[in-house]
C-alpha positions as semicolon CSV with decimal commas, in nm:
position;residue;x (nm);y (nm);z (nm)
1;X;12,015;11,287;17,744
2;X;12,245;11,451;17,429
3;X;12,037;11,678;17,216
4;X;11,931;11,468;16,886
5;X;11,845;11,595;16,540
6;X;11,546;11,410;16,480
7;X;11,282;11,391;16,173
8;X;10,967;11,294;16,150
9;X;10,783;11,178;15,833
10;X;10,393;11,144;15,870
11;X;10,095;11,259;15,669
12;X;9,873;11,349;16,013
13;X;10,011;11,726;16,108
14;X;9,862;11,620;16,433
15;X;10,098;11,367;16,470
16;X;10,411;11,536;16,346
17;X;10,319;11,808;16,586
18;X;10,246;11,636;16,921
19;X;10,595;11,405;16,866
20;X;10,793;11,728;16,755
21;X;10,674;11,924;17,080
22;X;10,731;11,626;17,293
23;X;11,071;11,588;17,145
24;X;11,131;11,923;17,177
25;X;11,031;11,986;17,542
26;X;11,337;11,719;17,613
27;X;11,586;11,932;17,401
28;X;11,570;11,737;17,108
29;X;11,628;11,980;16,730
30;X;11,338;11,867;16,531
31;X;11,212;11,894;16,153
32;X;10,898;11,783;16,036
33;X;10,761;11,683;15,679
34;X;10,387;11,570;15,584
35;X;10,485;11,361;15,293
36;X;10,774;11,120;15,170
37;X;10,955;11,330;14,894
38;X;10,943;11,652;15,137
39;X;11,100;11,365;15,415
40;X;11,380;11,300;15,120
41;X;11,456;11,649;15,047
42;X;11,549;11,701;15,430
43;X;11,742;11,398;15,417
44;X;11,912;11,491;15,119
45;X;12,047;11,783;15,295
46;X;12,091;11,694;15,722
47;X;12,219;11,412;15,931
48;X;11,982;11,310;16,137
49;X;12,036;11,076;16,479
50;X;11,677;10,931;16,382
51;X;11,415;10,910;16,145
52;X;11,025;10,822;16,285
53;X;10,883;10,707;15,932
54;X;10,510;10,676;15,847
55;X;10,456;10,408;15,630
56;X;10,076;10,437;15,478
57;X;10,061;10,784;15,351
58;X;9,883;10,885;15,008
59;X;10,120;10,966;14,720
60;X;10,485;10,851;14,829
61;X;10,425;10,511;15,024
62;X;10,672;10,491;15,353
63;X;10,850;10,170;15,202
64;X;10,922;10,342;14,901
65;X;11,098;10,644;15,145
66;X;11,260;10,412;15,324
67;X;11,408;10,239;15,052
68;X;11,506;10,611;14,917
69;X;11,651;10,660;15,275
70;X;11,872;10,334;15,228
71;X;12,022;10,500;14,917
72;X;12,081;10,838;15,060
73;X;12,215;10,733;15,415
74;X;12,221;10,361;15,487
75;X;12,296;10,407;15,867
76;X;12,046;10,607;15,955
77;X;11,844;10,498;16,223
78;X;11,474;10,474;16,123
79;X;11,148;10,421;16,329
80;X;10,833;10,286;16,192
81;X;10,555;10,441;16,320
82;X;10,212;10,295;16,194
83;X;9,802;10,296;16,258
84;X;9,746;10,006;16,066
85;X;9,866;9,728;16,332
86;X;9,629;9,472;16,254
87;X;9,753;9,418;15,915
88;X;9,962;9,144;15,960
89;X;10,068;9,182;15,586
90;X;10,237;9,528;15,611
91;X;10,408;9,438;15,945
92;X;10,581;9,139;15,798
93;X;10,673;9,356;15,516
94;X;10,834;9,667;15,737
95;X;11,019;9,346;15,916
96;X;11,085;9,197;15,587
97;X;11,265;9,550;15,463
98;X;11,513;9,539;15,786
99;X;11,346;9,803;15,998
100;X;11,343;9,668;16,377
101;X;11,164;9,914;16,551
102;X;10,794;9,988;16,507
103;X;10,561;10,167;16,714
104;X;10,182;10,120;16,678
105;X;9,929;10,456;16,652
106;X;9,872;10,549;16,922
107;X;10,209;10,481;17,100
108;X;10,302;10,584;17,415
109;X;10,553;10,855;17,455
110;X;10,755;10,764;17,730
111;X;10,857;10,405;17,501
112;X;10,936;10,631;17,251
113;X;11,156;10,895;17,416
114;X;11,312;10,579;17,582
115;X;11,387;10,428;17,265
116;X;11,614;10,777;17,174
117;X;11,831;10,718;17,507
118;X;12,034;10,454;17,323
119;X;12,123;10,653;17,037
């Protein structure tokens, strides 16, 4: 697999840790961010291959990110990655905003560093 340059958006450093490690161990050049407008500011500035997106965190709400991320670079390749999977509401509005791929807290690794292969 072709290293990636890959960014990850979530409010839980636990989470934005484990995934960069994990990503890392498989060669992957990763950046982090705890909150949306740090997310945009490394956006603003790198190309990434893909984008893992939280999409309930406090201040900066991940569908107003992603609809920064549309302005700043409308191919980029974006993830969803949520803990709220029983609310039917949000996940119809992620799908509703054109994002295809969403992975449910917890989500298995393995899916995930499959889903990379294709890139």
């Amino acid at each position: 697999m072709d290293s990636k340059r890959i960014l990850i958006i979530d409010d839980e450093v636990g989470i934005t840790e484990t995934v960069a490690e994990i990503f890392k161990f498989y060669g992957h050049h990763v950046d982090t961010a705890n909150d949306g407008i740090d997310g945009l500011n490394l956006i603003k500035n790198s190309n990434y291959d893909l984008i893992l997106l939280d999409i309930v965190m406090p201040g900066m709400h991940g569908n107003e990110v992603y609809a920064e991320i549309q302005k700043i670079r409308p191919a980029a390749r974006v993830i969803v990655i949520t803990g709220y999977s029983d609310d039917h509401q949000l996940v119809k509005r992620i799908r509703k905003m054109g994002i295809k791929e969403l992975f449910h807290k917890p989500f298995d690794f393995d899916t995930l560093i499959d889903s990379i292969k294709t890139l």
